[in-house]
DRENTORKOL-3810 file (N, C-alpha, C; in nm, 4 decimals):
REM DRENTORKOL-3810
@n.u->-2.0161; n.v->-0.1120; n.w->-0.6934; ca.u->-2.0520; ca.v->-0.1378; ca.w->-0.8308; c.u->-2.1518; c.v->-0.2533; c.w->-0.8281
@n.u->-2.2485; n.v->-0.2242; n.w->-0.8792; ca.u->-2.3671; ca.v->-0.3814; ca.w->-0.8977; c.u->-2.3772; c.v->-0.4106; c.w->-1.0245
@n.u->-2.3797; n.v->-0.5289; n.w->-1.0463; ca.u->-2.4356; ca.v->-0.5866; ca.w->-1.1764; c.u->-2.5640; c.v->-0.6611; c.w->-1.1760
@n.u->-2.6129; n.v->-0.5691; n.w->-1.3004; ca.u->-2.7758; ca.v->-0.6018; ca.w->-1.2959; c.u->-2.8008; c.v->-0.7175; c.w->-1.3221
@n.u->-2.9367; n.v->-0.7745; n.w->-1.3278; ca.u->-2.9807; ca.v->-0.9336; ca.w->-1.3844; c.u->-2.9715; c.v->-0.8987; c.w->-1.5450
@n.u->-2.9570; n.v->-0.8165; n.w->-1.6293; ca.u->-2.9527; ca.v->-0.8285; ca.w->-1.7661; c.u->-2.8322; c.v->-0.9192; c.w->-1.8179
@n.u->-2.8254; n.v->-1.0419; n.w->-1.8826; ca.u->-2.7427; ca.v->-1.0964; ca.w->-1.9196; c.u->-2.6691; c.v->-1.0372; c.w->-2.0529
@n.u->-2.5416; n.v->-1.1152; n.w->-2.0517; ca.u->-2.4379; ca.v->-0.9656; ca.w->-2.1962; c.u->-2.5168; c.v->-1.0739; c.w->-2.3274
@n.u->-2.5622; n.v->-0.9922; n.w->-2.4312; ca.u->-2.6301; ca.v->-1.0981; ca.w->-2.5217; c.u->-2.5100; c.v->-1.1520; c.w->-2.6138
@n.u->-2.3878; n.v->-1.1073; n.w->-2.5789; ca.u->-2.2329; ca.v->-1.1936; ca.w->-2.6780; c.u->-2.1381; c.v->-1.1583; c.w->-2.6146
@n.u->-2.0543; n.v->-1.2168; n.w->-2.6381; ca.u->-1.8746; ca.v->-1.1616; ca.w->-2.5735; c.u->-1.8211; c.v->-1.0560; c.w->-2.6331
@n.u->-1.8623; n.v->-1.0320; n.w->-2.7516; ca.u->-1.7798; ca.v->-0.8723; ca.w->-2.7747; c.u->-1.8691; c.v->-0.7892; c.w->-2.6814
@n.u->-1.9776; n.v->-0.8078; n.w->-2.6671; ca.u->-2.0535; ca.v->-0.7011; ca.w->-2.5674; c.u->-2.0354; c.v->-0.6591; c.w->-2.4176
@n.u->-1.9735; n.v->-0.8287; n.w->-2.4120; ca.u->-1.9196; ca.v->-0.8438; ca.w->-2.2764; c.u->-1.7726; c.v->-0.7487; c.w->-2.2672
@n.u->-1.6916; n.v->-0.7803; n.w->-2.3304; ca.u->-1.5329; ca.v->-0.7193; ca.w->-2.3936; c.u->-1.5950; c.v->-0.5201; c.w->-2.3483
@n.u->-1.6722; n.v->-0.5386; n.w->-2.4010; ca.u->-1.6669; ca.v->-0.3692; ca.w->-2.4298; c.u->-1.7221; c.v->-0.2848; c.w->-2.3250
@n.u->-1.7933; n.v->-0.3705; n.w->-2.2421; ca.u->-1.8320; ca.v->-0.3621; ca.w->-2.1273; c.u->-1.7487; c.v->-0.3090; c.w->-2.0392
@n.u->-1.6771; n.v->-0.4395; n.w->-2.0002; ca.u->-1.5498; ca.v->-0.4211; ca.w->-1.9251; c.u->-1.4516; c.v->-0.3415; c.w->-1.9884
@n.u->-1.4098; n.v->-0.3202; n.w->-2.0928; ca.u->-1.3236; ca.v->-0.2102; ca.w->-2.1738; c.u->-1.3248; c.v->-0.0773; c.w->-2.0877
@n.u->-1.4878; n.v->-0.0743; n.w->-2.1185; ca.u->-1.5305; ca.v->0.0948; ca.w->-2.0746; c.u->-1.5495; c.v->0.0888; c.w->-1.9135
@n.u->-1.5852; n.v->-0.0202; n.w->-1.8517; ca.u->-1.5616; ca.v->0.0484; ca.w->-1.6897; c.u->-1.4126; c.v->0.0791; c.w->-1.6645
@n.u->-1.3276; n.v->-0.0079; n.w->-1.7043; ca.u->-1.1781; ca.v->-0.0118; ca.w->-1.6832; c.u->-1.1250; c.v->0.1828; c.w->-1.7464
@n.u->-1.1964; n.v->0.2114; n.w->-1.8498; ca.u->-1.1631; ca.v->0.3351; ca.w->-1.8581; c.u->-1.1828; c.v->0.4302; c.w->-1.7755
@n.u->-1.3597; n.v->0.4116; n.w->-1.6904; ca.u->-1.3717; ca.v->0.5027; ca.w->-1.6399; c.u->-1.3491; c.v->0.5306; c.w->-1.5238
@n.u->-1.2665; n.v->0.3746; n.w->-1.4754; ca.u->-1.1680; ca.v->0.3938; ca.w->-1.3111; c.u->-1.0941; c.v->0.4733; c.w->-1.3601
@n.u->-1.0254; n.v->0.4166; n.w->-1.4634; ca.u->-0.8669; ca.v->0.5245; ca.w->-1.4595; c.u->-0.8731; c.v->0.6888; c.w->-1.5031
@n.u->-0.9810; n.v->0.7191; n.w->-1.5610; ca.u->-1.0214; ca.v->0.9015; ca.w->-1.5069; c.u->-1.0696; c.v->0.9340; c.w->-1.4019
@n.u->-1.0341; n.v->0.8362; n.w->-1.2863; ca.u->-1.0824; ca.v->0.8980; ca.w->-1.1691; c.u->-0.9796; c.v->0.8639; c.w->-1.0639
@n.u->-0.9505; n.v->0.9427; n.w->-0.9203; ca.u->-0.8614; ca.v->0.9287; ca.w->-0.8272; c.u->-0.8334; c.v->0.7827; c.w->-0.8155
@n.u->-0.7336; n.v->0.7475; n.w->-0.7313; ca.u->-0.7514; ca.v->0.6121; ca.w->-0.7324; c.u->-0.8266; c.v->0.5981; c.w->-0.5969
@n.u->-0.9102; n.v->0.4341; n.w->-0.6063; ca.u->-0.9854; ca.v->0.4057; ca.w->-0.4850; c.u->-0.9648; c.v->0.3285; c.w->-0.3770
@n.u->-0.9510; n.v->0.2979; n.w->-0.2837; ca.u->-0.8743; ca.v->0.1807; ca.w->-0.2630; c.u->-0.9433; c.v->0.0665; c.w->-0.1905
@n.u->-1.0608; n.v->0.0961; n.w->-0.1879; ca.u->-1.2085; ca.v->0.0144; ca.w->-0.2147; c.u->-1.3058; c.v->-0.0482; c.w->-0.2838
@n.u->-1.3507; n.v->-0.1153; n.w->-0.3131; ca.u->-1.4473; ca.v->-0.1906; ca.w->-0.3932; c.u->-1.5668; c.v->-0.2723; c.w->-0.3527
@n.u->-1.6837; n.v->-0.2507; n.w->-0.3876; ca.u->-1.7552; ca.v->-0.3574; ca.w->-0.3471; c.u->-1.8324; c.v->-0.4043; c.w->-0.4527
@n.u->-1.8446; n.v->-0.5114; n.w->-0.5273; ca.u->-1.8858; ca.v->-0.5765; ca.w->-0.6530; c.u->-1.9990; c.v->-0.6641; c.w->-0.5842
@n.u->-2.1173; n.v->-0.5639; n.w->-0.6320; ca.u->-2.2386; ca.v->-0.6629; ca.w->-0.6237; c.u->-2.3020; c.v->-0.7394; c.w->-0.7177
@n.u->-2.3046; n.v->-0.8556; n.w->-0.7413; ca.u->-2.3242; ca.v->-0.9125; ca.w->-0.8255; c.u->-2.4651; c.v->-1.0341; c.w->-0.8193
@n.u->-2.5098; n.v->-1.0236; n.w->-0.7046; ca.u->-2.6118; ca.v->-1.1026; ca.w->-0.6749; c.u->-2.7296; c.v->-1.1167; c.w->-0.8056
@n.u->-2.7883; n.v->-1.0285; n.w->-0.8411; ca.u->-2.8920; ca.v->-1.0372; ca.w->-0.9532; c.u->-2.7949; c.v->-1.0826; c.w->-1.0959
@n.u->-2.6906; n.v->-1.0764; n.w->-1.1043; ca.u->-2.6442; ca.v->-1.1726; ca.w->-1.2616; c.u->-2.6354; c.v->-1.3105; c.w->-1.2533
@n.u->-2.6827; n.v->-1.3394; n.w->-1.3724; ca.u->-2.6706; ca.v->-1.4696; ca.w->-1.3833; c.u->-2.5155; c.v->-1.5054; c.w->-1.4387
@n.u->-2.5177; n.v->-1.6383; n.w->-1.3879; ca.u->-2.3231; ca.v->-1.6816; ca.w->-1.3620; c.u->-2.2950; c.v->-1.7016; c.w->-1.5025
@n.u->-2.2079; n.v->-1.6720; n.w->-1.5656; ca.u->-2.1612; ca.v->-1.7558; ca.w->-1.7308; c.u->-2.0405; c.v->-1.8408; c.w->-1.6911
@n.u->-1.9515; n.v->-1.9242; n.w->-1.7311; ca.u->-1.8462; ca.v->-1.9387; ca.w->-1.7264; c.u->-1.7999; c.v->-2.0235; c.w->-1.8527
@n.u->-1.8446; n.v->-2.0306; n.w->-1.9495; ca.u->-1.8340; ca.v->-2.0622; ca.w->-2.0952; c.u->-1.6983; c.v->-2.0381; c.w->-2.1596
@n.u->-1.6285; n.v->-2.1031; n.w->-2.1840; ca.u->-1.5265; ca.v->-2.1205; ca.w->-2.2701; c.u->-1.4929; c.v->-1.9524; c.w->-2.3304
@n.u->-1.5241; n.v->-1.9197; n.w->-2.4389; ca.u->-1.5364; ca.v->-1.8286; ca.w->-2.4853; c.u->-1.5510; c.v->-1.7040; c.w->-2.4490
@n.u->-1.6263; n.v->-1.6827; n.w->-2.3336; ca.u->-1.6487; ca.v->-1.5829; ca.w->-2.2169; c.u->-1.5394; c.v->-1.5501; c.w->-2.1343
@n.u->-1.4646; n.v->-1.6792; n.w->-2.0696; ca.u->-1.3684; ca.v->-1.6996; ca.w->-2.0013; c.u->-1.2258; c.v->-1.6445; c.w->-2.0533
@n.u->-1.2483; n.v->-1.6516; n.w->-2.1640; ca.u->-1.0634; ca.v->-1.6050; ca.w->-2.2448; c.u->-1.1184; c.v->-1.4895; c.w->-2.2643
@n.u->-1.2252; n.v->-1.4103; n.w->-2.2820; ca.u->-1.2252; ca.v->-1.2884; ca.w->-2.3766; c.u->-1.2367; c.v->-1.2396; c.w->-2.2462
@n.u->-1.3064; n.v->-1.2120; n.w->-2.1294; ca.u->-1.2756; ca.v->-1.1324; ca.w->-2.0220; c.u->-1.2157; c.v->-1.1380; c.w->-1.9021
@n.u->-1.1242; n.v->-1.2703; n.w->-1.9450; ca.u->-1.0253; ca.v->-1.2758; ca.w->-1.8225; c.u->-0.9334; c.v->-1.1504; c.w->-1.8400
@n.u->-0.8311; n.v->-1.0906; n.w->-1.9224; ca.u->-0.7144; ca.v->-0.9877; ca.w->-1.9339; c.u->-0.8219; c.v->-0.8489; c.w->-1.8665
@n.u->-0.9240; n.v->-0.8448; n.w->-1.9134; ca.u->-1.0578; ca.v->-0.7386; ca.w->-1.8833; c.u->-1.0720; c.v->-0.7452; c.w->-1.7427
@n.u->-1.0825; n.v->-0.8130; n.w->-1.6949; ca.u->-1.1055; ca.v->-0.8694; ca.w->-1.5336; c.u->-1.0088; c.v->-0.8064; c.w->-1.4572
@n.u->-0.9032; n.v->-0.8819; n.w->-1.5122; ca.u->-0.7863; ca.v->-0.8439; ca.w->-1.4175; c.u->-0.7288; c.v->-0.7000; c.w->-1.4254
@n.u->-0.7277; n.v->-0.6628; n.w->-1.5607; ca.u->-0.6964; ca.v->-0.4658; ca.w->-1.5819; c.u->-0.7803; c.v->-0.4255; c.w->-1.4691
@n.u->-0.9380; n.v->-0.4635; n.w->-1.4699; ca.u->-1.0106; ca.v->-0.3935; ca.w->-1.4048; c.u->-0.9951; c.v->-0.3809; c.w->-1.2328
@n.u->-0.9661; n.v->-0.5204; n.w->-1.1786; ca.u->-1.0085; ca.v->-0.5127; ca.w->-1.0489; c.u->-0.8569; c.v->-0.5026; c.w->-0.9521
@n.u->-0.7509; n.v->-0.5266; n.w->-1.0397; ca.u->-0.5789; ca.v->-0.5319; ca.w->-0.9886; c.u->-0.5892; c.v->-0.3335; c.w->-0.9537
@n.u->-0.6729; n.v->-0.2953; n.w->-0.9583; ca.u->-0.6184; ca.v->-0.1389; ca.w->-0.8830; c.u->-0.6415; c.v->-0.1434; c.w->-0.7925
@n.u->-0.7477; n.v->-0.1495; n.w->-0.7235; ca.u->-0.8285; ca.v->-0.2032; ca.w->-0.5599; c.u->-0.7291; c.v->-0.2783; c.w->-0.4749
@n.u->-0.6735; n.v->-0.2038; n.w->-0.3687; ca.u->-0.6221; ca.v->-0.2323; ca.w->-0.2270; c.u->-0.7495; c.v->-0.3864; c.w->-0.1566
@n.u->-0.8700; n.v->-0.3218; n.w->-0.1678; ca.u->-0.9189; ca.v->-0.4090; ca.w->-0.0945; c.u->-1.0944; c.v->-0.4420; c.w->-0.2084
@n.u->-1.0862; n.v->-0.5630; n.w->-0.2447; ca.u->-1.1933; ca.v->-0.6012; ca.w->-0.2763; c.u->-1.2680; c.v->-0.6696; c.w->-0.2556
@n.u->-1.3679; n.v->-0.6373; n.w->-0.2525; ca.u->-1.5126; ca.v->-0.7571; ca.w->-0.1749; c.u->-1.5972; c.v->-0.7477; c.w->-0.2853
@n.u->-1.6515; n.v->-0.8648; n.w->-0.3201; ca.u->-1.7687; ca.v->-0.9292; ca.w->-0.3638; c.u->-1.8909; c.v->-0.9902; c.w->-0.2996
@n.u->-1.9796; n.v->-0.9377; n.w->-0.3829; ca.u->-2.1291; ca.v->-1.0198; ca.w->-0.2659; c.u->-2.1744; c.v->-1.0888; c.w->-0.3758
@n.u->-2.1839; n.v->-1.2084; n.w->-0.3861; ca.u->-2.2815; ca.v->-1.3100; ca.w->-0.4408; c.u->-2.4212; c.v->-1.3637; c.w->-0.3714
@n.u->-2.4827; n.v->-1.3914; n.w->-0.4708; ca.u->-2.5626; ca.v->-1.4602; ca.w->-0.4130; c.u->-2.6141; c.v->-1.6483; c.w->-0.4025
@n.u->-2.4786; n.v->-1.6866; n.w->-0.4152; ca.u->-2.5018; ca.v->-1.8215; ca.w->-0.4372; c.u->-2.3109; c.v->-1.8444; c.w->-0.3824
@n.u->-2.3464; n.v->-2.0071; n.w->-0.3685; ca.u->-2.2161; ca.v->-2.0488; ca.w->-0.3521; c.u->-2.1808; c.v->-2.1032; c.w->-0.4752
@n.u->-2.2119; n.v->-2.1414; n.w->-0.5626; ca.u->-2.1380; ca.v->-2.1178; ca.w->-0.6730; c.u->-2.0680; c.v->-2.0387; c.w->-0.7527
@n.u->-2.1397; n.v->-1.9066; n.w->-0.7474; ca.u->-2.1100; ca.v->-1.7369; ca.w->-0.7455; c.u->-1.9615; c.v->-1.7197; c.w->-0.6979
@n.u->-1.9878; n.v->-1.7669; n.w->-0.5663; ca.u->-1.9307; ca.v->-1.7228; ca.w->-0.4789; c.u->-1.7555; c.v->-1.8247; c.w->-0.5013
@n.u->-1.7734; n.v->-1.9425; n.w->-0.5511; ca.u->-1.6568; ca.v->-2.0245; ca.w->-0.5763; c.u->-1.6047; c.v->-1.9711; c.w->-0.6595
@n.u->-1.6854; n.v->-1.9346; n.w->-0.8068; ca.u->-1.6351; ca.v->-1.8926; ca.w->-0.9364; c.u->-1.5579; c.v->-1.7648; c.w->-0.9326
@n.u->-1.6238; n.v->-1.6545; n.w->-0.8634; ca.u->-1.5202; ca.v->-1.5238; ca.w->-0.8052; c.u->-1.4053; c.v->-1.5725; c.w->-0.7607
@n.u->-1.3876; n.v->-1.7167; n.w->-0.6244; ca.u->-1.3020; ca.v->-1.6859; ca.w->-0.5784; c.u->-1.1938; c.v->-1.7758; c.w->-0.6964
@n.u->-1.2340; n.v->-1.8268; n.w->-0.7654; ca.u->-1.1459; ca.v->-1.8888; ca.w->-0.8383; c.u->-1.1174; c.v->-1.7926; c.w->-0.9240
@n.u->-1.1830; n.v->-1.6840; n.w->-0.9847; ca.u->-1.1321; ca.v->-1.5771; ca.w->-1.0444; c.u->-1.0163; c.v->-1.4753; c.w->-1.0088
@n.u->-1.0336; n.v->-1.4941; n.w->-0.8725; ca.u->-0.9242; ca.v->-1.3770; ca.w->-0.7816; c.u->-0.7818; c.v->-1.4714; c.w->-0.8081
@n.u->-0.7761; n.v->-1.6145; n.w->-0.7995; ca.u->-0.6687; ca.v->-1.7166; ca.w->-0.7779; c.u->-0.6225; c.v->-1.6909; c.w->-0.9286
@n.u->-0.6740; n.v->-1.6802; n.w->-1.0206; ca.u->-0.6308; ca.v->-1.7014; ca.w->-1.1569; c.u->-0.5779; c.v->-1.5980; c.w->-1.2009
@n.u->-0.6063; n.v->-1.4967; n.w->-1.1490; ca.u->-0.5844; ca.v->-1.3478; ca.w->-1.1828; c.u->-0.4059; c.v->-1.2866; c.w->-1.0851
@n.u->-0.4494; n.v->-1.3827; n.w->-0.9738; ca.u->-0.3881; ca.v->-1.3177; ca.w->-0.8535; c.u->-0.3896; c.v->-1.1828; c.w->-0.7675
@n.u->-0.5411; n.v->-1.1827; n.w->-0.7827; ca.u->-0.5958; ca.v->-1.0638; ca.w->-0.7274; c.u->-0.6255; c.v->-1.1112; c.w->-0.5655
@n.u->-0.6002; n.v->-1.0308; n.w->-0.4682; ca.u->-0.6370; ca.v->-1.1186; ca.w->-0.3339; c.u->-0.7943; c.v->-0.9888; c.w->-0.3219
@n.u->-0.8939; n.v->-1.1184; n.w->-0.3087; ca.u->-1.0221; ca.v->-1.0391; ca.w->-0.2713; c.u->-1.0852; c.v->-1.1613; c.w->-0.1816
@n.u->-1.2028; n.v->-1.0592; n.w->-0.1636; ca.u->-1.3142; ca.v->-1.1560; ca.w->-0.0378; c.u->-1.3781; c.v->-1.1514; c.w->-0.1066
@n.u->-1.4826; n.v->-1.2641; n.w->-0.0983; ca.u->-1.6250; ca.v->-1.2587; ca.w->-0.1522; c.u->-1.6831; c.v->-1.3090; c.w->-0.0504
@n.u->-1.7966; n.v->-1.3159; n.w->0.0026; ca.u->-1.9474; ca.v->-1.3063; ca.w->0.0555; c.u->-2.0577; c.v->-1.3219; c.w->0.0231
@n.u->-2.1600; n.v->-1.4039; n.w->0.1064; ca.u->-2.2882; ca.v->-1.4182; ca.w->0.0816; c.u->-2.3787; c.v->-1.3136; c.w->0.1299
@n.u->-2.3303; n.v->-1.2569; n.w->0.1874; ca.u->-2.3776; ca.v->-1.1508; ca.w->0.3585; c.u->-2.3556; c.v->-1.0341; c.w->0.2931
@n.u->-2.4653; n.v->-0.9323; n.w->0.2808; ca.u->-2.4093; ca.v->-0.7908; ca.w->0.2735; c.u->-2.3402; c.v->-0.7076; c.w->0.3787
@n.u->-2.4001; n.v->-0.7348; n.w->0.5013; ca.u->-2.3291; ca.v->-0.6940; ca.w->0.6078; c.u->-2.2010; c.v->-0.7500; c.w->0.6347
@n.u->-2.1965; n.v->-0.8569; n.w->0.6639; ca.u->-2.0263; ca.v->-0.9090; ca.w->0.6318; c.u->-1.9324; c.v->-0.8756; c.w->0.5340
@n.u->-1.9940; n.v->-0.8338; n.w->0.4264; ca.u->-1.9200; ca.v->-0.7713; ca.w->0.3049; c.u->-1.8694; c.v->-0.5941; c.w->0.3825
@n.u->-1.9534; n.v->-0.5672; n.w->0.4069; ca.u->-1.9435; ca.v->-0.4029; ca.w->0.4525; c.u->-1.8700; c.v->-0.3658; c.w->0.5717
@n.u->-1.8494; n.v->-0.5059; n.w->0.6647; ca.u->-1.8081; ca.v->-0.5034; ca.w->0.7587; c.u->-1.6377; c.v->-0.5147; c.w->0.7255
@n.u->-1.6141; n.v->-0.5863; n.w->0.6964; ca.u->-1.5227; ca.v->-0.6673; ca.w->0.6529; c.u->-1.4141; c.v->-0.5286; c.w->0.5388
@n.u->-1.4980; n.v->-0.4633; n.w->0.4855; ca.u->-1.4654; ca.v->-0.3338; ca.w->0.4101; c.u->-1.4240; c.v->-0.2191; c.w->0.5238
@n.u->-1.4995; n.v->-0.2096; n.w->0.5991; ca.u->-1.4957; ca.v->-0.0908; ca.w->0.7120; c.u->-1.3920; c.v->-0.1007; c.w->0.7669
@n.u->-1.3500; n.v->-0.2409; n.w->0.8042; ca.u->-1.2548; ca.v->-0.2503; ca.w->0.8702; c.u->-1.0637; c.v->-0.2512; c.w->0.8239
@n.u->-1.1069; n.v->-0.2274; n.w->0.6934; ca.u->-1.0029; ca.v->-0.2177; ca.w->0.5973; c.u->-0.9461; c.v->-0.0577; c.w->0.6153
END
């Protein structure tokens, strides 16, 4: 899954976003893989952002056996992992695409 550089222009947009991917895992087999590319978005972590798609977050990514993230920053890369801790989702994140893929393969 990648997320583009288009930023969400509000939080209900954001909300509905995540609403509808979360739907369209669950009409499909389950996976037990993930790889969340996220390098081209820009980071939010705003108050307001933070409460409305944390429950969204976690519906979404708590199905995945094994999840990896690729950032492109270490800040990126902190804020995911502090996302996985808050959630209690156990994932990897990465700067490395190959380490990301590797790290997947071997799962």
């Amino acid at each position: 899954m990648t997320r583009t550089s288009t930023p969400y222009p509000d939080v209900l947009t954001a909300d509905v976003e995540f609403g509808a991917m979360t739907m369209w895992f669950e009409g499909r087999d389950v996976v037990d893989a993930l790889l969340v590319d996220l390098r081209l978005a820009t980071g939010r972590n705003d108050d307001s952002f933070e409460t409305t798609i944390r429950p969204r977050r976690r519906a979404l990514f708590q199905r995945f056996g094994h999840l990896a993230f690729l950032c492109g920053t270490l800040t990126g890369k902190l804020q995911i992992e502090r996302h996985g801790r808050e959630d209690r989702i156990e994932l990897q994140v990465f700067l490395d695409e190959d380490d990301a893929l590797r790290w997947l393969a071997e799962r």
